[in-house]
N, C-alpha and C positions, 0 to 999 in steps of 0.2 A: 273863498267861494270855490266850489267846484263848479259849476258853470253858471255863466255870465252873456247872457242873449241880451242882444240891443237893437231896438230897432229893426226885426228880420226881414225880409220882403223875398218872397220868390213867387213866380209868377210863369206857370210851364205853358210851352208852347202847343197854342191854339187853343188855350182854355178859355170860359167865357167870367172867373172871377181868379183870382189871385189864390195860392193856397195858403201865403201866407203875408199877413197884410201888417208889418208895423209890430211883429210882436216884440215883447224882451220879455224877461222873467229871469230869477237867477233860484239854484242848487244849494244850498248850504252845503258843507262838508260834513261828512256824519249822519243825514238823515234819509229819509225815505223818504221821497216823493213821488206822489201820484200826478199824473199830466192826464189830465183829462177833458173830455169836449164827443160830442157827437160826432156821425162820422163825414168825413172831409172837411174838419176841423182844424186839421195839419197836425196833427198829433204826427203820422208818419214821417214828413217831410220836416218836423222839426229834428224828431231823431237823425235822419239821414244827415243834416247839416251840423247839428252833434260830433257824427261819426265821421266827417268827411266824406261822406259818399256822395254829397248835393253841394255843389257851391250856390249860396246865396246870390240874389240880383241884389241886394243893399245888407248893410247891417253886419253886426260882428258878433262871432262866436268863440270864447274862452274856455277852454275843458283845461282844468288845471293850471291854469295861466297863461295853457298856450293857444295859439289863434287857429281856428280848425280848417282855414283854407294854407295858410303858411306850414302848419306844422302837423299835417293831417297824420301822415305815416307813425311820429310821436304818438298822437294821441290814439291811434289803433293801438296802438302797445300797450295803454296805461288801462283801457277800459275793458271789458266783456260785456258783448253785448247778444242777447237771447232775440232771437226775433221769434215773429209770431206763425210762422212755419217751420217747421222740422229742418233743421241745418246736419242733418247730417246724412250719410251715406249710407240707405237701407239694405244693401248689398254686404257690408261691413258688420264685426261684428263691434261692441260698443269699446274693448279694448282697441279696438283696431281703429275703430274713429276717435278716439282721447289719444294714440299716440302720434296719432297725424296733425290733431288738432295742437299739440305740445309739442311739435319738431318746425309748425309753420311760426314757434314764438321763439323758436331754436335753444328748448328748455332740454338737458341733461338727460339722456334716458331714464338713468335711474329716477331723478326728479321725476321725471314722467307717470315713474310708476309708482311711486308714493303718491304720489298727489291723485292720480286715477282712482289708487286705491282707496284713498278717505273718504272721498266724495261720493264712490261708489258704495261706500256703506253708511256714509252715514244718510242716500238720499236709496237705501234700501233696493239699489241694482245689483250691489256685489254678487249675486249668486245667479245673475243673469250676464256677465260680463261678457261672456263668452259665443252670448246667441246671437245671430245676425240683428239687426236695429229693425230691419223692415217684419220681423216677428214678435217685435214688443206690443204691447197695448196701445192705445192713447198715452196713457198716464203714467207710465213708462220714456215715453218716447220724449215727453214734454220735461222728465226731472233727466234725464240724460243731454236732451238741448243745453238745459242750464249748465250740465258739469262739462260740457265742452269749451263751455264760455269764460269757464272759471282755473283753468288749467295756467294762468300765468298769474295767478294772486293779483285780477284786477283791483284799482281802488276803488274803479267807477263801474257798477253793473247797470245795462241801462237793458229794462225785461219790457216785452212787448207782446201783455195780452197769456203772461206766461202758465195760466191754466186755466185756458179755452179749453172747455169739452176734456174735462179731466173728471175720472172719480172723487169721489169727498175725501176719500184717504190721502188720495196723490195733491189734493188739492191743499190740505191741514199738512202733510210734507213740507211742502212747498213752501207754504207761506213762513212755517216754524224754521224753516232754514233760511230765508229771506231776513228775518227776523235775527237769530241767530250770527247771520254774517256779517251784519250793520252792525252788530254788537262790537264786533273787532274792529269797527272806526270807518267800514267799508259805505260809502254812500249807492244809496240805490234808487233809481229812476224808474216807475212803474208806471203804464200803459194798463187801462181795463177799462172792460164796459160795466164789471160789476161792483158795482158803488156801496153794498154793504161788504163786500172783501178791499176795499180801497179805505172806508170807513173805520172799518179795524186796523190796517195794517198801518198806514200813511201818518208820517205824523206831521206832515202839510199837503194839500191838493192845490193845484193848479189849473182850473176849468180854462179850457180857450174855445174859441168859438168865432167861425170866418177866418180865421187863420191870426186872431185877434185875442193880447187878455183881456179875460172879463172878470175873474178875482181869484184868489188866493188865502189860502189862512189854514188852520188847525181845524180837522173835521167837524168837531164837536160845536170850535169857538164858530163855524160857517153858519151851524145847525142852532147856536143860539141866537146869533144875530140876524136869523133871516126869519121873516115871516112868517109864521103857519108852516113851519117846516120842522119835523120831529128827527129825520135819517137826510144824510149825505144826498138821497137820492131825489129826494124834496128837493134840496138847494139845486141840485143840480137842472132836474125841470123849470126849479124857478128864473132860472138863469138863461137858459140852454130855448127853454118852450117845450111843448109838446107835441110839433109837427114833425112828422116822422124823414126821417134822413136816408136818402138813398145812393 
């Protein structure tokens, strides 16, 4: 397994419920998975305990075998992780944030600069490499997040919401390279609100909900076994309700 959650429980101080209550759920190696849930569902705070950035109050977390409060700094190494804000330096220009972001993994410069360079063409910035970040687009900004992520040959991509407010181009990019990089054995961990882009891409989803699972399976197989539900987004209301989340 690539990851292995048991029992989660965290509970931030001065809150008036838990964000997350009792979860587990585990990753295959290999696949793409969707984590999904309304919001303050703990979608963010599972990742954070993922990545090592949240120690848990109960429960244990496995990213490749290893324990993510014991062996946090390991597992930074192994994954790339996209969050759902612009991680990078708008002042800079995008070579200039890829070789920063490849000297913090203490990758070869040369290395550096092949690796920059594929990513950059093949997620269609090559010919913008050179302009400051804080003058790219949206949709721009969002396929350079990811190649910053991806600068040490993570196994584990764990993307968060990774094209929010992107054009339809940047967005069929995206996904066909998300698609594309799974193909090489790479597991990927996806966060969205949009359940017919989750629907296509995912080839399991994980809804939680109160900081809680609620079910799991193959889109399709969700969408034949649940009632009166034709799309992902069905199941998801059926599961989730439809009062709205603030």
């Amino acid at each position: 397994m690539a990851i292995v959650i048991q029992n989660l429980r965290k509970t931030y101080k001065a809150a008036f419920s838990p964000a997350l209550d009792g979860l587990s759920l585990q990753v295959r190696k290999g696949q793409i998975m969707g984590l999904l849930g309304p919001n303050g569902a703990g979608k963010s705070t599972t990742i954070n305990i993922v990545c090592g950035l949240v120690a848990p109050d109960e429960g244990t977390v496995k990213v490749m075998g290893k324990d993510s409060v014991k062996d946090g700094q390991a597992i930074r190494g192994m994954i790339g992780v996209v969050p759902q804000q612009i991680a990078l330096f708008s002042n800079l220009t995008a070579w200039e944030n890829f070789r920063y972001a490849g000297r913090l993994y203490g990758i070869a410069e040369k290395d550096i600069t092949h690796r920059a360079g594929e990513l950059l063409e093949r997620l269609g910035l090559d010919k913008h490499a050179d302009k400051r970040v804080g003058r790219y687009s949206g949709g721009m900004k969002r396929r350079a997040n990811i190649i910053a992520s991806l600068m040490h040959h993570p196994e584990l991509i764990i993307l968060d919401e990774p094209t929010a407010g992107v054009d339809v181009q940047s967005r069929a990019m995206i996904l066909d390279f998300l698609k594309e990089y799974n193909k090489q054995g790479k597991t990927i961990v996806y966060t969205s609100h949009l359940m017919e882009e989750a629907e296509k891409l995912c080839d399991e989803v994980v809804i939680i909900d109160e900081g809680k699972f609620v079910v799991s399976g193959a889109p399709q197989t969700l969408i034949n076994n649940t009632t009166d539900c034709k799309r992902l987004e069905d199941v998801f209301l059926h599961y989730t309700g439809h009062s709205v989340r603030d």
